[in-house]
C-alpha positions in Angstrom: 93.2 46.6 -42.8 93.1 50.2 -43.8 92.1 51.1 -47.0 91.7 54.2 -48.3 87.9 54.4 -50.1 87.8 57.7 -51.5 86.5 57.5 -55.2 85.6 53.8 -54.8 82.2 52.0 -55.5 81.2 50.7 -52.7 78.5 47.8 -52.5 76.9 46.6 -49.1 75.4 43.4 -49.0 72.7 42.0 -46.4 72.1 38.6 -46.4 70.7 36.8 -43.4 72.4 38.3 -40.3 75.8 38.7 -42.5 77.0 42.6 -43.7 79.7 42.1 -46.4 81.2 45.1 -47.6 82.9 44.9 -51.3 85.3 47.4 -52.9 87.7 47.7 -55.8 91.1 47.5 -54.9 93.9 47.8 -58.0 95.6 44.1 -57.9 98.7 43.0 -57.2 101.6 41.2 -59.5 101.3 38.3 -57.7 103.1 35.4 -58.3 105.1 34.5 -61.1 103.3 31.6 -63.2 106.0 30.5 -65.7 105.1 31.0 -69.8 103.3 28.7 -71.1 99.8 28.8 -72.6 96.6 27.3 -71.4 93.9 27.2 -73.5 89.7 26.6 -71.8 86.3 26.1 -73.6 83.6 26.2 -71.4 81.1 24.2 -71.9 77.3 22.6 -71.3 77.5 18.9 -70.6 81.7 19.3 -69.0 81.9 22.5 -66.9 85.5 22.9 -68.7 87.7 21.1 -70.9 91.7 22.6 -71.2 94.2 22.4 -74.1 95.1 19.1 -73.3 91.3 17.3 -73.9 90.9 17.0 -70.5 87.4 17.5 -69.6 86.5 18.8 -65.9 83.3 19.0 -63.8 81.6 15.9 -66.1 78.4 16.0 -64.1 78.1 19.7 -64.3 75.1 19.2 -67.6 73.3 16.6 -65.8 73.0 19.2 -62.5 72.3 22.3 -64.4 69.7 20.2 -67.1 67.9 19.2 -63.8 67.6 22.6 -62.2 66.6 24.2 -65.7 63.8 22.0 -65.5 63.0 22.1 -61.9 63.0 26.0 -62.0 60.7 25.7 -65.7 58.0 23.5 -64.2 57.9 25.8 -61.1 57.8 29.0 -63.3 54.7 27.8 -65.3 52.8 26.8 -62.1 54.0 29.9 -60.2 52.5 31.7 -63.9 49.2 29.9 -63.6 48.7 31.0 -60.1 49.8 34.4 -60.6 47.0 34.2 -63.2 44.4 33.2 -60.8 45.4 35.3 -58.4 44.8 38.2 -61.1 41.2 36.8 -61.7 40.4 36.2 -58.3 41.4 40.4 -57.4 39.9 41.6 -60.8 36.5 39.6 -59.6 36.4 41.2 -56.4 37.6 38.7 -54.5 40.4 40.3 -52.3 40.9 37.9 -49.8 41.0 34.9 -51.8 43.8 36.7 -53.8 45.6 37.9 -50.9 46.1 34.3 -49.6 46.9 32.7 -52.7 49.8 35.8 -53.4 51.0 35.0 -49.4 50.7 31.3 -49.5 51.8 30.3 -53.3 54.1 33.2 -54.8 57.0 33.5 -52.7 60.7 33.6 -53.6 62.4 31.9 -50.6 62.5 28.2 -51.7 63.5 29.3 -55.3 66.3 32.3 -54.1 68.1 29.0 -52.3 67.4 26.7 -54.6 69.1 29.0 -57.1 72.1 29.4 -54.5 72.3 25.6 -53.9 72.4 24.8 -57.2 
């Protein structure tokens, strides 16, 4: 597709072994969607209920409660080692820091549990 970019953001995206490229592109009428009005609250234990009382996404509180507390527990044990890790380097103790920074405080289980979720 040929598009001219000129005086466009443009935002490249690695991920894994994928290269997205996004751009801002003015958008299109589209099609015609008739007149009448919808109205959406979006919400914490539904994901959304319309106009009608119709609630959608009913599990959506129970699966973002349980990753809120899933990612809290992990965030005050990644805090306490990130504490020790402290003492260990402040005491002179370099290697024993070193390992528990490689081994304990890395973001790859929590980046896709994040993206799971």
């Amino acid at each position: 597709k040929n598009v001219n970019l000129s005086g466009n953001n443009l935002r490249i995206v690695v991920k894994d072994d994928c290269t997205e490229i996004h751009y801002a592109t003015t958008k299109g009428d589209g099609r015609p969607c008739g007149s009448q009005m919808t109205g959406i609250d979006k919400g914490y234990t539904e994901a959304f209920t319309d106009s009608d009382g119709a609630a959608h996404g009913k599990t959506f509180g129970a699966v973002l409660t349980e990753y809120s507390d899933k990612a809290s527990a992990t965030g005050k044990a990644r805090n306490k080692l990130y504490a020790l890790e402290k003492k260990h380097r402040e005491a002179g103790h370099i290697t024993k820091a070193d390992h528990i920074k490689l081994c304990n405080l890395g973001r790859i289980k929590i980046d896709n549990r994040k993206e799971r979720t």
